[in-house]
Gaussian input, Z-matrix of N, CA and C with variables (Angstrom, degrees):
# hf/3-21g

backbone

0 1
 N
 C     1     B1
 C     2     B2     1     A1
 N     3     B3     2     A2     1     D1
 C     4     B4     3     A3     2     D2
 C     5     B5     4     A4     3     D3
 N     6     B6     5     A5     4     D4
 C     7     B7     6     A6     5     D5
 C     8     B8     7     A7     6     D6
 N     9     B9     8     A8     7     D7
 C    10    B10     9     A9     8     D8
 C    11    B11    10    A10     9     D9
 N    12    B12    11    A11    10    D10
 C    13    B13    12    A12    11    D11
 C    14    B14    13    A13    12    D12
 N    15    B15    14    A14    13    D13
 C    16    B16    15    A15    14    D14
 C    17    B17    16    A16    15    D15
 N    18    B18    17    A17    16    D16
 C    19    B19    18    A18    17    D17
 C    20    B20    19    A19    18    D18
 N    21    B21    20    A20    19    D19
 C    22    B22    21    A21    20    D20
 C    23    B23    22    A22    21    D21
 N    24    B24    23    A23    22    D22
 C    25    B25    24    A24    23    D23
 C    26    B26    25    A25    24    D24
 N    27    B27    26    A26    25    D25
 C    28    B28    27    A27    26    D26
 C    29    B29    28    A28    27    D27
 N    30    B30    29    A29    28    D28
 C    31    B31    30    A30    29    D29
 C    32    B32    31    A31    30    D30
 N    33    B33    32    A32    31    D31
 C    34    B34    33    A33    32    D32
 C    35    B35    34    A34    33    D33
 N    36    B36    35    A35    34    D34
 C    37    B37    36    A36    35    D35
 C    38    B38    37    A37    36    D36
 N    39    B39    38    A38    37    D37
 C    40    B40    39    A39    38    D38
 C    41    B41    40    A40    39    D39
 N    42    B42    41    A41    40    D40
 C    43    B43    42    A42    41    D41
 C    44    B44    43    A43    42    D42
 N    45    B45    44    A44    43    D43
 C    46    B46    45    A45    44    D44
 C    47    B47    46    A46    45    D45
 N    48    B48    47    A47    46    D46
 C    49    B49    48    A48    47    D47
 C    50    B50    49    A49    48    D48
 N    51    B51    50    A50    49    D49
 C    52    B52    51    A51    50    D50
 C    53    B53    52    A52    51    D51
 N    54    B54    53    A53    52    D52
 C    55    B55    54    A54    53    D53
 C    56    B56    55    A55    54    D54
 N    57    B57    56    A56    55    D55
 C    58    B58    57    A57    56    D56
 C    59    B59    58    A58    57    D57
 N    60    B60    59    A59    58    D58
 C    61    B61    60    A60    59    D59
 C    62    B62    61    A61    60    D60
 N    63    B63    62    A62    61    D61
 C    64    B64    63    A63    62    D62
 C    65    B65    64    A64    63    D63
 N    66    B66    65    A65    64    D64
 C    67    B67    66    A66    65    D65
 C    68    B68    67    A67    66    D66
 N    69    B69    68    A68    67    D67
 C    70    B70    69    A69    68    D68
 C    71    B71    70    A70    69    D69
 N    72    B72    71    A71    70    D70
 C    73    B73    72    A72    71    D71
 C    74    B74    73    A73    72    D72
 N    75    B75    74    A74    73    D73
 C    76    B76    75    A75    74    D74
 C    77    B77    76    A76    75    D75
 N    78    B78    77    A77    76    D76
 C    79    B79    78    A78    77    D77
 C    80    B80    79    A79    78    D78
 N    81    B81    80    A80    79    D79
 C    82    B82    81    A81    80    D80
 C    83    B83    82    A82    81    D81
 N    84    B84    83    A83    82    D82
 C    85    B85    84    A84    83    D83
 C    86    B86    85    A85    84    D84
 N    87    B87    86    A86    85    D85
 C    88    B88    87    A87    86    D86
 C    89    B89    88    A88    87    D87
 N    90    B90    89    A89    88    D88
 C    91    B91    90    A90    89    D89
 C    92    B92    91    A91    90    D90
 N    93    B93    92    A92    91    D91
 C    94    B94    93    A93    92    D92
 C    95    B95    94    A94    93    D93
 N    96    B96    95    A95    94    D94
 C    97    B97    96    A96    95    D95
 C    98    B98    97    A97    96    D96
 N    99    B99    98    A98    97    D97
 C   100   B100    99    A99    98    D98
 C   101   B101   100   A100    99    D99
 N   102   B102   101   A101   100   D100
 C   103   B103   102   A102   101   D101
 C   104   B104   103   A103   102   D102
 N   105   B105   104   A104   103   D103
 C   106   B106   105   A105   104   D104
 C   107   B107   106   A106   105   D105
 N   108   B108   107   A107   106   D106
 C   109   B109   108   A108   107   D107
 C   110   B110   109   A109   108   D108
 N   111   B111   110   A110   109   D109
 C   112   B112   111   A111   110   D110
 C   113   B113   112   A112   111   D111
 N   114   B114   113   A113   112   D112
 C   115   B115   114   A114   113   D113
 C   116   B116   115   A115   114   D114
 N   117   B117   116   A116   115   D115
 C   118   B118   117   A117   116   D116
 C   119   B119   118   A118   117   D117
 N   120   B120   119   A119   118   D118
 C   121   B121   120   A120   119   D119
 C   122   B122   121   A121   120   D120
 N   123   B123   122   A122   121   D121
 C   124   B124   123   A123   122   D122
 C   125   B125   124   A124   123   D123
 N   126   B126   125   A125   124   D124
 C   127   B127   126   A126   125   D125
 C   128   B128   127   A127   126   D126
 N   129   B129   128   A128   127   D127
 C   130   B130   129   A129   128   D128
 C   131   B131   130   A130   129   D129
 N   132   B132   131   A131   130   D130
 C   133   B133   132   A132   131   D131
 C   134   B134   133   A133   132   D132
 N   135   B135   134   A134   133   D133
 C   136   B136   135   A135   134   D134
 C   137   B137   136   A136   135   D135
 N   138   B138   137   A137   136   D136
 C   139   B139   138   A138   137   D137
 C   140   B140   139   A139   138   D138
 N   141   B141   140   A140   139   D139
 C   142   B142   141   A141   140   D140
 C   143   B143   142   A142   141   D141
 N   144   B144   143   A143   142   D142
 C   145   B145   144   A144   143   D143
 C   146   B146   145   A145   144   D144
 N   147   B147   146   A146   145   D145
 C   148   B148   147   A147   146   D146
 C   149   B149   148   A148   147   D147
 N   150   B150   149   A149   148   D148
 C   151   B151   150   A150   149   D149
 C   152   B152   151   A151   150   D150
 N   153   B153   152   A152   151   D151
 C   154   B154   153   A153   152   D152
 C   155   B155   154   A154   153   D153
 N   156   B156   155   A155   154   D154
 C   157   B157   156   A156   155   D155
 C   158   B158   157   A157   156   D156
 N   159   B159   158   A158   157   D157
 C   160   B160   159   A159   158   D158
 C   161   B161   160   A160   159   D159
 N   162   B162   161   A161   160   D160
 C   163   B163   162   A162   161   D161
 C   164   B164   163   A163   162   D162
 N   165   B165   164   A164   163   D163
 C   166   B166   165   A165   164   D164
 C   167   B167   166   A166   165   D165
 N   168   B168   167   A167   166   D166
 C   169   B169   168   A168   167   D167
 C   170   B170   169   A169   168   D168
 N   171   B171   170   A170   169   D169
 C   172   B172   171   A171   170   D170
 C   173   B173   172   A172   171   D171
 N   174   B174   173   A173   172   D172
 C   175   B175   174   A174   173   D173
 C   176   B176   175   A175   174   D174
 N   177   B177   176   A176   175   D175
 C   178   B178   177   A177   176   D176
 C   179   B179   178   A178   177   D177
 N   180   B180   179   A179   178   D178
 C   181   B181   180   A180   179   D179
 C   182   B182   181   A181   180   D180
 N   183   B183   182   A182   181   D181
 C   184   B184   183   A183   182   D182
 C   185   B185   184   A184   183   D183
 N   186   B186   185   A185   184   D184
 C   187   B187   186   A186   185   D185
 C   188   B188   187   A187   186   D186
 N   189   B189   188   A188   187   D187
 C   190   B190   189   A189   188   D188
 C   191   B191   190   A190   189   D189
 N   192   B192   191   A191   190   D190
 C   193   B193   192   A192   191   D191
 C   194   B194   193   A193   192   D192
 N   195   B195   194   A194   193   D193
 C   196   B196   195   A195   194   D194
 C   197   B197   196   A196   195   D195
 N   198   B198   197   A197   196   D196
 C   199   B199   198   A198   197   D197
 C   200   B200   199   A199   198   D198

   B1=1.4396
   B2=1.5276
   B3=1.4442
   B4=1.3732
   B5=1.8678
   B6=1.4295
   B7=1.3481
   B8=2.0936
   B9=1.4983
   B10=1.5521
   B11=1.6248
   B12=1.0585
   B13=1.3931
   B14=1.6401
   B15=1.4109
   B16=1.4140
   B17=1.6667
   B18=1.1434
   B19=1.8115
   B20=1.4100
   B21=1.3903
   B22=1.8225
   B23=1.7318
   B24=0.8328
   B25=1.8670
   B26=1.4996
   B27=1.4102
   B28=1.1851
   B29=1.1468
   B30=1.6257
   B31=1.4906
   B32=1.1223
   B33=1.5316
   B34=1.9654
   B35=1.1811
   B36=1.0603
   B37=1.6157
   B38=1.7471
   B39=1.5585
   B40=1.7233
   B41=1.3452
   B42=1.3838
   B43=1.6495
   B44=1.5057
   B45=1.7906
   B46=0.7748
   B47=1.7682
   B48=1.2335
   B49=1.7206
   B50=1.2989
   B51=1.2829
   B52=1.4155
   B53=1.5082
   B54=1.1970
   B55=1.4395
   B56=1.5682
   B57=1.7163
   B58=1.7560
   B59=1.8706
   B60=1.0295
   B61=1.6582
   B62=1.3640
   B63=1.1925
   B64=1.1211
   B65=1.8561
   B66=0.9651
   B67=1.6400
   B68=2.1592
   B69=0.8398
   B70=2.1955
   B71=1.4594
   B72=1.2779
   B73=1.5909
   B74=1.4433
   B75=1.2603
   B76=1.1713
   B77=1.5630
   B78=1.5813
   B79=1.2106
   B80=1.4256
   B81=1.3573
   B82=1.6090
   B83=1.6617
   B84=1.6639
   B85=1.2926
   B86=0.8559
   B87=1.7610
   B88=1.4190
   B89=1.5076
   B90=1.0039
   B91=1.6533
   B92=2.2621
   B93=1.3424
   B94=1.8622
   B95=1.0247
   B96=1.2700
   B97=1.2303
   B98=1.6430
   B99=1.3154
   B100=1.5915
   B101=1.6539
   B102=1.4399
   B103=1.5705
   B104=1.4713
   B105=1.4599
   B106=1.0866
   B107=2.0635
   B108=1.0764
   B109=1.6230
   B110=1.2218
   B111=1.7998
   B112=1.3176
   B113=1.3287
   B114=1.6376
   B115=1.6192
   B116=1.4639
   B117=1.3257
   B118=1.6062
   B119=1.6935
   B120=1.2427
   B121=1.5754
   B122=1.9525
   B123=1.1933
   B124=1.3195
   B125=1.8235
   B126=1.0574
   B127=1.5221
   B128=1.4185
   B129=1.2211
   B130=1.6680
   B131=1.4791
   B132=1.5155
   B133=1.4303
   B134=1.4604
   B135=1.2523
   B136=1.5260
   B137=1.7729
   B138=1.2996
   B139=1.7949
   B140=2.4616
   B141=1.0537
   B142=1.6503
   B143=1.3836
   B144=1.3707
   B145=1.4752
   B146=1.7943
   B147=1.0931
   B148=1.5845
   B149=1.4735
   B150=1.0353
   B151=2.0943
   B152=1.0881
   B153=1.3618
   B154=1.8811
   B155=2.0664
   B156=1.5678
   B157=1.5098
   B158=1.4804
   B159=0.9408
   B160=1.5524
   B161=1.2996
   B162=1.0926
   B163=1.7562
   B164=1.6167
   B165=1.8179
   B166=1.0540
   B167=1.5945
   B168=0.9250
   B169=1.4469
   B170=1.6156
   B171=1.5273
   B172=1.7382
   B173=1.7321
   B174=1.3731
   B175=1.4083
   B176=1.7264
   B177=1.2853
   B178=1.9125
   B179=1.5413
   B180=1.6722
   B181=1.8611
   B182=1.4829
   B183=1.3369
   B184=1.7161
   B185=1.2148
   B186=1.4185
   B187=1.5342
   B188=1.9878
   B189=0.9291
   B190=1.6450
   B191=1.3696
   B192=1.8180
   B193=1.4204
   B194=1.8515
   B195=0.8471
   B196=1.2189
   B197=1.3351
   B198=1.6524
   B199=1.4250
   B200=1.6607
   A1=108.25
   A2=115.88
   A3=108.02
   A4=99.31
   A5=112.87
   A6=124.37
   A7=89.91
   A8=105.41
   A9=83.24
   A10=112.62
   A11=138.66
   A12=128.57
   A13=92.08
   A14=136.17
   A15=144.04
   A16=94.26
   A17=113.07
   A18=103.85
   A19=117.82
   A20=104.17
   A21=102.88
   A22=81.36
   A23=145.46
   A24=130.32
   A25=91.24
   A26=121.99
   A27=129.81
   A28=137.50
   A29=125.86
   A30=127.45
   A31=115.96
   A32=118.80
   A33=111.09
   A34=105.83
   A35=129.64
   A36=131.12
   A37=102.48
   A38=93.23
   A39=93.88
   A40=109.29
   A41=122.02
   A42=116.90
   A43=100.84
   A44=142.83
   A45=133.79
   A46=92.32
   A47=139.56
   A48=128.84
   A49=104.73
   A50=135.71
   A51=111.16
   A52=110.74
   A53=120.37
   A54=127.55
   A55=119.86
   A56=84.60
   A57=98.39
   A58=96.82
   A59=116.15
   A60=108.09
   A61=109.39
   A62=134.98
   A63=157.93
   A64=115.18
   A65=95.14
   A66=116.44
   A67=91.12
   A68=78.22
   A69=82.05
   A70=104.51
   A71=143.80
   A72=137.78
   A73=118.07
   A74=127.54
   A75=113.36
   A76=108.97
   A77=121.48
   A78=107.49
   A79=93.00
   A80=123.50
   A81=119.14
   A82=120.41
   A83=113.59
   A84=108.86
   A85=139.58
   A86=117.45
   A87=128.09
   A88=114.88
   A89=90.81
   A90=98.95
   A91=101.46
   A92=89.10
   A93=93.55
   A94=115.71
   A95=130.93
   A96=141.11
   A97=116.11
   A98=99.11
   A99=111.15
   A100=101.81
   A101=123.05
   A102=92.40
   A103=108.23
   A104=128.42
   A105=139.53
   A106=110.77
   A107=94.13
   A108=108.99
   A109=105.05
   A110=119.50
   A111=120.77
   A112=115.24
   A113=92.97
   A114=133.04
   A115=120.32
   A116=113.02
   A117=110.08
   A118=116.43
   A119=107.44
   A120=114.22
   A121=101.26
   A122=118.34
   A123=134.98
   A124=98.19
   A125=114.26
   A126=142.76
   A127=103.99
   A128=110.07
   A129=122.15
   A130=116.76
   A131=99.03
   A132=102.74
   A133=123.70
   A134=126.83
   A135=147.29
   A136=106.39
   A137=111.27
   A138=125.93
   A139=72.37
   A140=116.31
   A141=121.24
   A142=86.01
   A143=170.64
   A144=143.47
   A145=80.50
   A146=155.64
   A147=132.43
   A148=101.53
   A149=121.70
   A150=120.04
   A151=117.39
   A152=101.40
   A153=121.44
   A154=92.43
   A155=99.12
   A156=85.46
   A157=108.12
   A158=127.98
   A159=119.47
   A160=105.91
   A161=104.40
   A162=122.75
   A163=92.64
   A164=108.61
   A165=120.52
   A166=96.32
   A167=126.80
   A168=128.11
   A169=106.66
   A170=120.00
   A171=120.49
   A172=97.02
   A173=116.35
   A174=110.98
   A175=111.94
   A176=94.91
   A177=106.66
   A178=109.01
   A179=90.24
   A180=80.57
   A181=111.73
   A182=108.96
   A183=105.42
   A184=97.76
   A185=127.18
   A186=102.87
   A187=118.63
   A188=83.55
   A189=79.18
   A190=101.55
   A191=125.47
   A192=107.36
   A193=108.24
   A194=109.07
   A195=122.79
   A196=129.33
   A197=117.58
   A198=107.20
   A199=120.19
   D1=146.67
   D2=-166.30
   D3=-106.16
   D4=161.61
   D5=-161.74
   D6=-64.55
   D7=-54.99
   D8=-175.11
   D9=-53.18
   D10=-23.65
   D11=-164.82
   D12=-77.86
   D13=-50.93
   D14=-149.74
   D15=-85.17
   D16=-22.53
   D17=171.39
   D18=-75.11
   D19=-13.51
   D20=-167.84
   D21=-98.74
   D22=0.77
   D23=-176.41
   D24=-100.46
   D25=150.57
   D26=143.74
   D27=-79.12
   D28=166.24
   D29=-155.00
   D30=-76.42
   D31=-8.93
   D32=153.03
   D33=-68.08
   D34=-33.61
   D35=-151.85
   D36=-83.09
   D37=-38.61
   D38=-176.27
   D39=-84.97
   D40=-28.38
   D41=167.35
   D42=-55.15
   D43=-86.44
   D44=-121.78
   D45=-81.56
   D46=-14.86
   D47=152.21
   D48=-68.48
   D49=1.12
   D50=162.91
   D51=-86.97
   D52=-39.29
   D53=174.62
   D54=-43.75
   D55=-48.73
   D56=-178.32
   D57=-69.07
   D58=-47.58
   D59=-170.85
   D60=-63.52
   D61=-35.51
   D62=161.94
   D63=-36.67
   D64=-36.09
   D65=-158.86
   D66=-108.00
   D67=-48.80
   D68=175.24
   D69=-75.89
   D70=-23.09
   D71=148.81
   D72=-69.73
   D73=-9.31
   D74=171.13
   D75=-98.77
   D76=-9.05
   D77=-174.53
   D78=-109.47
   D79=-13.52
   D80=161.98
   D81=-67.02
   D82=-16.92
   D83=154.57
   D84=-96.43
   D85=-3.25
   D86=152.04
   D87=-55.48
   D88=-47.94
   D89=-155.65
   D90=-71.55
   D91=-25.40
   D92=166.36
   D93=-81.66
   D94=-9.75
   D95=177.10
   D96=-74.69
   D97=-52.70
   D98=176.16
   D99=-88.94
   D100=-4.18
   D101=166.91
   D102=105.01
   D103=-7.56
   D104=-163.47
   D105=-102.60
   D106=-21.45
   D107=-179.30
   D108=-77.10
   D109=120.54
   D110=173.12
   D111=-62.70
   D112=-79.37
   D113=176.50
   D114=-53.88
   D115=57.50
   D116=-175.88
   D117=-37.51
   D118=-49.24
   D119=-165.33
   D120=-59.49
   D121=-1.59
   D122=170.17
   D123=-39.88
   D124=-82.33
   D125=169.38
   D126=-19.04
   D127=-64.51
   D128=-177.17
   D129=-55.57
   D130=-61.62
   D131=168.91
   D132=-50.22
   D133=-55.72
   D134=165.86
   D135=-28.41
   D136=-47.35
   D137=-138.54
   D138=-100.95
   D139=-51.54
   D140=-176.48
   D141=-72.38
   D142=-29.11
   D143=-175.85
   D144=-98.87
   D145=-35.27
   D146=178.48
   D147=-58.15
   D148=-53.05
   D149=166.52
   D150=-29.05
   D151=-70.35
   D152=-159.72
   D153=-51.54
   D154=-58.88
   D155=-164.35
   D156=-75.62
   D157=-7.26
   D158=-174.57
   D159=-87.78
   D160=-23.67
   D161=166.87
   D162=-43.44
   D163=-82.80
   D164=-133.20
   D165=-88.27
   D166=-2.63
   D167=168.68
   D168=-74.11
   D169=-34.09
   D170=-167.82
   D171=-92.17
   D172=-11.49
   D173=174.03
   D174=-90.71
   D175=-4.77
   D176=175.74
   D177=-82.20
   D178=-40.14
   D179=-171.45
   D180=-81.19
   D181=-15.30
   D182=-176.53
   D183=-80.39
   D184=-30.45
   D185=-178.81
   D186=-86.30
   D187=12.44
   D188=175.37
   D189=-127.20
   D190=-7.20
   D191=148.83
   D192=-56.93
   D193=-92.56
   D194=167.34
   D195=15.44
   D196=97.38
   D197=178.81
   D198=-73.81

């Protein structure tokens, strides 16, 4: 998912895809584990959209601390 798409969702919206992304790397490292994972770079990509939004969720709260 790209950062402009994840700026227009709000910070429930970007927490509960972090959970879900969160939750698809652990069964994408199961599943490399046993040998079953094609697409390694799966992981990578997955682990850079947990960044991007956690990113863009801590740039939400400073701007609405912020007078």
């Amino acid at each position: 998912m790209k950062s402009t798409e994840m700026r227009a969702l709000g910070v429930e919206e970007l927490l509960s895809r972090v959970g879900e992304w969160e939750e698809q790397v652990f069964r994408y490292r199961c599943e490399q584990k046993t040998g079953q994972l094609e697409n390694t770079n799966l992981i990578r990509s997955t682990r850079q959209d947990i960044a991007r939004a956690k990113t863009i969720m801590r740039e939400k709260e400073h701007a609405g601390s912020q007078p």
